[in-house]
Structure formats: C-alpha cells, structure tokens
N, C-alpha and C positions, 0 to 999 in steps of 0.2 A: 466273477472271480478276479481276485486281485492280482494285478503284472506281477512277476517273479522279477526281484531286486537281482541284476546282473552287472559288475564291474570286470572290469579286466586288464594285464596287466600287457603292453606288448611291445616289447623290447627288438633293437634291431640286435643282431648278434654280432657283437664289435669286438669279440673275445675276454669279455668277463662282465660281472655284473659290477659296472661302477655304482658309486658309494649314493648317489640321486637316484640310478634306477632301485635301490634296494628301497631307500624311501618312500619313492612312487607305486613298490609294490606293496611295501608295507601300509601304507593309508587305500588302497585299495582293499586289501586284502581284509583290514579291520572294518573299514566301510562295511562291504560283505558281512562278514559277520556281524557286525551289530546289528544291521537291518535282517537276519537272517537267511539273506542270500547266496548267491553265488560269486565266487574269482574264477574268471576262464584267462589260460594264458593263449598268448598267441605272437609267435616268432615271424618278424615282419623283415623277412630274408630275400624282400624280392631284388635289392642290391645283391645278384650274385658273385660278384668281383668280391666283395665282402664278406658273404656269407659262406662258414664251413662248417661241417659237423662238427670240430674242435669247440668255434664258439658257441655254436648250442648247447654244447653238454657243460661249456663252461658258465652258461645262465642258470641250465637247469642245477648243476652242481652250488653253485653260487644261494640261489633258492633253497635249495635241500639244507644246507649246512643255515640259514636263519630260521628254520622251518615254517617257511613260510609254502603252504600246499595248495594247489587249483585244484576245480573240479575239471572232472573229464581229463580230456589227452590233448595235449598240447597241439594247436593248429599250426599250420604253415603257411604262412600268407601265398605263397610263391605257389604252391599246391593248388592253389584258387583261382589260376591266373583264366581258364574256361569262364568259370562264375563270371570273371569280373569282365572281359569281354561282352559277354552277351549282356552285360547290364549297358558297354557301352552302347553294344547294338542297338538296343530299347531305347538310349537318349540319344542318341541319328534317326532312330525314329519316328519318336517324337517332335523333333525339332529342336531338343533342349541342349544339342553337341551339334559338332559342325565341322565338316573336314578342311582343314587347313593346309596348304601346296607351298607355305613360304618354306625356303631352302635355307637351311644354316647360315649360307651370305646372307641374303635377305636379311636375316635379321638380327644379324651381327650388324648390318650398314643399317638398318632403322634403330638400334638402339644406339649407334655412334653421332648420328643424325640427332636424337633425341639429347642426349647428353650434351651436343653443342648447343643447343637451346635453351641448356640449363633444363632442361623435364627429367621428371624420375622415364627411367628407362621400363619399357608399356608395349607389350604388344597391340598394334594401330587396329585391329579388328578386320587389316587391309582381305581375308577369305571369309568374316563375318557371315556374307551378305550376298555373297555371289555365286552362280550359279554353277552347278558341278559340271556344265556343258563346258565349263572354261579350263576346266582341271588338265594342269598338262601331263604329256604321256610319257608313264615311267616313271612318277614322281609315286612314292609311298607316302601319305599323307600322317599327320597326326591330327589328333582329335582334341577336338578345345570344348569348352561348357562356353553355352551362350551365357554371362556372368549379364544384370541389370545392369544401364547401364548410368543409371540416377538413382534416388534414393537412398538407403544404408541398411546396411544388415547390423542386425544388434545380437550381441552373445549375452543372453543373463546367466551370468556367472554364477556358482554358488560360491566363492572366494573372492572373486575381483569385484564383483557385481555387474553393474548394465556396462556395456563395452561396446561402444558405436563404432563401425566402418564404415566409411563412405564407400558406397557401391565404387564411384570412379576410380579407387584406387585400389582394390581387388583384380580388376585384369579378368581375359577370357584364358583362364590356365588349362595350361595340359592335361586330361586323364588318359590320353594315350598316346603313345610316342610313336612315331611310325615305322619302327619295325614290330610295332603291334605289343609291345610289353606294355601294359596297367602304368601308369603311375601311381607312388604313394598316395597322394590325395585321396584319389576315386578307392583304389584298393582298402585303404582304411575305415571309408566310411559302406561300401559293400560287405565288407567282412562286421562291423558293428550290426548292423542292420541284420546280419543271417546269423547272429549268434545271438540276436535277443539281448543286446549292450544297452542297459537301462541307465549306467551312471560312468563318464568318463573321467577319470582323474589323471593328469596329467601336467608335466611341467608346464609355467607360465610362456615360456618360448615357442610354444605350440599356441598363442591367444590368436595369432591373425590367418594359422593354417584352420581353425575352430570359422571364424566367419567364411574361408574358402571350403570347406565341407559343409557347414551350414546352405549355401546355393547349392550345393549338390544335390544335399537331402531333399529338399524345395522342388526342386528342377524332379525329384525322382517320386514326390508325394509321399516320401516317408516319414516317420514321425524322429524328432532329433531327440538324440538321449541327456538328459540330464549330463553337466557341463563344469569341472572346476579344475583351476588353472592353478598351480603351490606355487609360490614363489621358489627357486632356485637357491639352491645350499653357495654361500662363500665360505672364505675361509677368514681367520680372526683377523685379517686386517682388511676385511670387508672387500678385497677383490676377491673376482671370479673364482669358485674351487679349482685349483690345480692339482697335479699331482704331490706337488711339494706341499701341500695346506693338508690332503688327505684325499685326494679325488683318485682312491685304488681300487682295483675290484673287490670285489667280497672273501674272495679267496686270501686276499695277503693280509685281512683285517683276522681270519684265523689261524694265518700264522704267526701275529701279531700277538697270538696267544687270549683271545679275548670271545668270550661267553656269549652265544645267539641270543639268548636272551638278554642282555646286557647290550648288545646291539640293536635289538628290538628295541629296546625303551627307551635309547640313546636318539635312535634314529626319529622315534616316535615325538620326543622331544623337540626334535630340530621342526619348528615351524608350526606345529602345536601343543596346546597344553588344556591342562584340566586344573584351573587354579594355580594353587602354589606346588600341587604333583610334583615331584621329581623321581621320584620312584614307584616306579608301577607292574602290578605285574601284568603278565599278558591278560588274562580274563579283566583287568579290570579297564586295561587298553579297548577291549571289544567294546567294556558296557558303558565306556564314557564314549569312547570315538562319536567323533560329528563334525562336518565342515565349516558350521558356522565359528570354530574354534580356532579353524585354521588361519595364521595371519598371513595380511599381504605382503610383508615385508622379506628380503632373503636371510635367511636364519646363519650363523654364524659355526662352522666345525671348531670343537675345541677338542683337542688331543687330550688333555689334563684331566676335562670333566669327564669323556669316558675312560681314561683311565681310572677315576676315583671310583667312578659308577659301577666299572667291570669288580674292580675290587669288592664291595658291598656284594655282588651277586656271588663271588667265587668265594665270600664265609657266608653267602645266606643257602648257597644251593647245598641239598642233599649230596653227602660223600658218596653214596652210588651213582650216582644222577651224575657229581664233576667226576670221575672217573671213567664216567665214557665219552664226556670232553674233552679230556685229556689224551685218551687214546686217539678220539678224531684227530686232534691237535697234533701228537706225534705223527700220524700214519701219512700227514701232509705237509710236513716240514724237514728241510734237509738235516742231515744226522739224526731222523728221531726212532728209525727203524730197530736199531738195539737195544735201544731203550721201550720202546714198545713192546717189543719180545722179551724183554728183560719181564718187562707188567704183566704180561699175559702167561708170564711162566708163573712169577708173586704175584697173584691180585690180592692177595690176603694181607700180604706186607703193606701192599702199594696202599690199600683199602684206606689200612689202619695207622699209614701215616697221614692220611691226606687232614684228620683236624689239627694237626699241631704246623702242617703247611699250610695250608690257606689262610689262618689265621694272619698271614705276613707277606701274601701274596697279590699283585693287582693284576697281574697276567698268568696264563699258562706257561711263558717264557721264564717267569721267574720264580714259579711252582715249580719247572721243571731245574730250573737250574738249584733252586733250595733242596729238591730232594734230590741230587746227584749222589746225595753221600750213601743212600740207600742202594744202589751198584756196582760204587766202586771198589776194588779187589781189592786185599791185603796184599801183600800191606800197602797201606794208603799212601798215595802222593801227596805230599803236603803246600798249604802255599805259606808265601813268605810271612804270612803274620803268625801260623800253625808253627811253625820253623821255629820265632823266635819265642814263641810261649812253652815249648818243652824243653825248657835244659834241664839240669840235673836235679832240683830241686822239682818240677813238676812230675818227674817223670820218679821221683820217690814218692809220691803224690799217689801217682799212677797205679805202682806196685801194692801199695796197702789198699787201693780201692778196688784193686781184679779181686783179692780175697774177699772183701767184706761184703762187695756185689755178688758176689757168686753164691755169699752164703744167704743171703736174700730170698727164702722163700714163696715168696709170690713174684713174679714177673711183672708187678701191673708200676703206675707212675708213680702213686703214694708210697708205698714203702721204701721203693727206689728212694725216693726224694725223703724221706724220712731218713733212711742208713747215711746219703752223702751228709746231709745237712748235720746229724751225728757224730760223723768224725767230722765234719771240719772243726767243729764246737770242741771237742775234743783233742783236737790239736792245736785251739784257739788259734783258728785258721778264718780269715774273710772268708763267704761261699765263693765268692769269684776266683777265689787263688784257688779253690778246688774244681768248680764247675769249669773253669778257661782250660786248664790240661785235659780235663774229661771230652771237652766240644774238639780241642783240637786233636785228640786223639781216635774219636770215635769218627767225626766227618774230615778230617786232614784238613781242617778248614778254619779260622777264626771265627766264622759268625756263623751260624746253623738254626735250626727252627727249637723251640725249646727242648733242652737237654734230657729231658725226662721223658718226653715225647720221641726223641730220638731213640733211647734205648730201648724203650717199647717196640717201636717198628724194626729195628733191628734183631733183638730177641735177645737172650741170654748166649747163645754160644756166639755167635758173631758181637758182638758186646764185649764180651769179656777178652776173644781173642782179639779186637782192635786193638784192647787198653795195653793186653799184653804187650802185644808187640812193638808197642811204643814207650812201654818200662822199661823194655829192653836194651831201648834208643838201638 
C-alpha cells in the first residue's frame, strides 16, 4: 500500500499570519492537493511567553479568510510536551543524548574564550564523555544529541538541491533544557514523525535547522521526510520584506480590500510559476503545482501587480460570490458596520449595483467607497466639484429630466439611456452637459460608477427624488 502524501503547515503564533507564512501555507497546502493528500496544521506554541490564544485564533482566522483548509484539528506542539520527553528518555538511553552539568557561566566564559581565539563560538563537548558519577549535586541538567563528530550531513533538497554540512560545525545542541521543557529542534521533528509528515516545506532559513534534525532523525532510526527549503519573500528593492515593503498579517491585506483568491494566485506567483501563468485559478494552481518549479531565488513583493491582479478577479468573480467579500470586508474594517447593516438590510440593491461597481474597482476599499452613493440620505452632501457642476443652468437640466424619467416606463439602463440621450439631442445639448448634473445630483459626487447603472440600483423613487431636490437647489 502506498505512503499517504502528508504536508504540514506549522506556524509559531506571533499574533497574525504574516505575508511568508501565508505563502508557506499556500505551497503546502497545493502540494497536498496535487498529490492528493493531506495538510495538517500544527501550532508550535511551546515559546509560552509568546504564545496566546489571541494569536492562535489570529492564524486560524488569518487561514480562514484565504481559504486555505487542514485536515483534522489543529495540534499543539506544547500539548506534546509528555510525547517529547519520553523520546528524550529513549535517546539517554540509548546512548544517542547525553546529560550535560555545564552552568550558564560555564558557557557564557567558554564561548568568550572561544571568540578570543577568533573560533565560531561551539559547545566544547566538555560532559560529552563523562561519567554521570561526576555529575554535581543540585545541578538540573540539560540534554544534548551526541551530534558526529566528522563527516557531513547532506540535505537533498527538493529546491536548493544537495546541501552539505560539515558534521563539525553542527554542535551537540540542546533538545532539552534543564528545567525539562523540549526544545524546538527535537519537538519538531517528534511531532513530524507521529503525524505521518511525508513532505516538509518550509522557508530557506530553516536549511541548517533541516541538517540539525536530520541527526535527530538518525540518532532516533526514523525515516526523514521529504525536504524543500522556498527561498524568502523581499521586497521591490530586493531587501529583506519589511513591514513598510508589505511584511502584514493576513488580516490587514483584507482590509486592504483585496480578494482571497486574488491573493492566492498573487502569493502563488511569488517564487513559482507555470510558464508565462499569471493568472490562475485555484483548481488549476492544484493541477500544475510541483516543486521542481519552485526557484531558488527571493521573489520580489510588488503592491501594483497585486493591485492590478486583485482588480481582474473582483470584474471576473461572480456578483453573488464578491458580495460575500464584501460583507467579510466590512464586518473587519473600521466604520464598515453601517454600512454592512446598510447591505444586509438591501442585498437586492447592493446585488444589483455591484456590475456597474466592479467594473472600476481594484479593491474592496474603493468598491466600497464608489458605491457610497447607494446610502447616503437626502438630500445629499455634495463635494466640491458636485458644487460647481449645478448652477442654474444644470439644475434647469435637472427639472425637465425628473419629468421625462419618471415617465420612463421600464426601469431597466437601455430606455434610461435612451430618454437622456433624447433630450440632450433635443435640446442640442453635449451628453456630458446632461449626464454631469444627473451624476452630480444623483451620487453628490463628480465621478460615480456609470450613470445608467446608478439609477438602476437606486430605483425609480430615490431617483427621481435626488434629481428633484437638486432642481430645487
């Protein structure tokens, strides 16, 4: 029977899902699906000074909102901390750990020692070797891996490729601290190992913690899981992501106003590709994903390209489908509450403006501020450019078109747009000298989404009473 293809994603919880962990879940998570396996996640919270249920929910939340889904129920590294002892126990004894009595001074003064010597700073192996007869009393020990102490450990990469360490500069590291908590290291690769972790993908900055779990594995006879290291996200001037480049949680890229699935393919881009792809959708992400795609190089964040990108998905997505975008969008953004209650009172309205909005829209942010005109109260506040396009001459405009709209028999855009266009001709009027009074009257605004689209989702009586009230002056 064939191994079951197993990836996983495991996040320490730092209080959101930054913009590289989303990508490390994302190429997991397609990995997984293309070989028709499994994503398990696993919250690696054993820094409890760090760890809160704030930031968990703001991972899981984080995940939820690109829908990106695991199977099973999300582990807890720290929950495991039984498990991971008693594996230590097993490598004491065997022989493969080894308890070590040096004191904080101790090796604060061998690695000062070291450092004057010009040496990379190395624990000397000085409890290696020696007999626990010698062990002093009242010292709580920590636990080291007998690390080789010649040869080299090699990582075959499925990204980097063959990745040699010299044994000697590996070190006999910590998997237990001596007040008996796991270290990461050991914790990491005990938990792969009981959850059946066939394929690990992970940033390149993890390549020399990959050779120090690799001795682990070794030391413990377990089989190592398949291995690939992404090169790390910068930003456009090729330093390190910041937060100023785009290095935010996942959470402010949705208040950003900007489409999961739009970030999915944005993100999927950053560091692989499938030809000349630039637009993908998810099912076709599954059936191309493969690591050998993946380059070595750090992939560059550009603001522009997923704004142009998000725009392409918010005129390609179904107007049901962005309208529960949308709503997400409000329900997590500050002021969006009335405005969301506003939709959920009109979904019919909101529905049936959203093609004449998206059409001109690259975010949620500026969808929501196009369709503003669709809330606001009579009579409208105008801004300064609405101001100067009604004077007395528009606003005579105004008057003959509340009648002639009104007597418009069907409500839909074509007749609409047929009676304006009518009398302008008719009054050997430019459209603009007619349609500019009608946009600033109808949305208080100088620029609006197209005009005939506006009165549609507005409707006949709120229509007619904007126009009104602005013949009025």
């Amino acid at each position: 029977m064939a191994e079951e293809f197993v990836t996983r994603f495991a996040p320490s919880p730092t209080g959101y899902l930054h913009i590289g962990g989303a990508r490390t879940a994302l190429f997991n998570w397609l990995l997984a699906k293309h070989n028709g396996g499994k994503m398990l996640l696993r919250i690696e919270d054993t820094d409890r000074a760090r760890s809160t249920q704030d930031a968990v929910d703001a991972l899981i939340d984080g995940l939820t909102w690109l829908e990106l889904d695991w199977d099973g129920e999300p582990v807890s590294q720290f929950g495991r901390v039984e498990r991971h002892r008693e594996v230590v126990d097993q490598m004491l004894a065997s022989g493969a750990a080894y308890r070590c009595y040096a004191t904080a001074e101790e090796l604060n003064q061998m690695r000062e020692e070291q450092r004057a010597a010009g040496l990379p700073p190395r624990y000397d192996g000085r409890w290696r070797d020696r007999d626990p007869s010698e062990a002093p009393d009242g010292v709580a020990p920590a636990i080291r891996l007998k690390s080789p102490l010649d040869g080299e450990t090699v990582v075959e990469d499925e990204v980097q490729g063959r990745v040699v360490f010299p044994n000697k500069d590996l070190d006999d590291l910590v998997i237990m601290r001596s007040d008996g908590t796991p270290t990461y290291m050991l914790a990491v690769v005990v938990d792969d190992h009981d959850m059946g972790v066939t394929h690990i993908v992970r940033g390149d900055d993890h390549l020399t913690n990959s050779a120090k779990q690799k001795l682990i594995y070794q030391s413990l006879g377990w089989t190592i899981p398949s291995m690939a290291h992404i090169p790390l996200i910068h930003g456009p001037d090729g330093a390190k992501l910041s937060k100023r480049h785009g290095a935010l949680g996942a959470e402010a890229y949705r208040e950003m106003g900007y489409l999961p699935a739009a970030m999915r393919n944005y993100l999927a881009r950053l560091g692989w590709s499938h030809g000349d792809e630039e637009i993908m959708s998810t099912e076709d992400m599954i059936k191309w994903f493969g690591l050998g795609s993946v380059g070595k190089s750090p992939s560059r964040f550009d603001f522009k390209k997923l704004e142009n990108l998000n725009g392409h998905y918010m005129r390609a997505t179904d107007d049901a489908e962005l309208l529960k975008h949308w709503k997400v969008y409000l329900a997590h953004v500050d002021g969006g509450k009335p405005i969301l209650d506003w939709i959920l009172a009109n979904e019919a309205i909101a529905l049936g403006a959203l093609p004449g909005l998206k059409e001109r829209a690259k975010t949620l942010v500026e969808l929501t501020e196009s369709a503003s005109y669709l809330w606001r109260q009579r009579p409208l506040d105008l801004d300064e450019k609405a101001e100067k396009i009604l004077d007395e001459d528009a606003r005579n405009i105004l008057r003959d078109l509340a009648e002639i709209l009104n007597g418009v028999s069907e409500w839909n855009a074509e007749p609409l747009e047929t009676a304006v266009k009518a009398y302008a001709e008719s009054k050997e009027l430019k459209l603009g000298k007619v349609a500019q009074p009608l946009r600033a009257a109808l949305t208080g605004r100088g620029t609006s989404p197209g005009i005939y689209d506006v009165l549609v989702a507005l409707g006949r009586e709120e229509s007619i009473g904007r126009i009104s009230d602005q013949a009025r002056g």
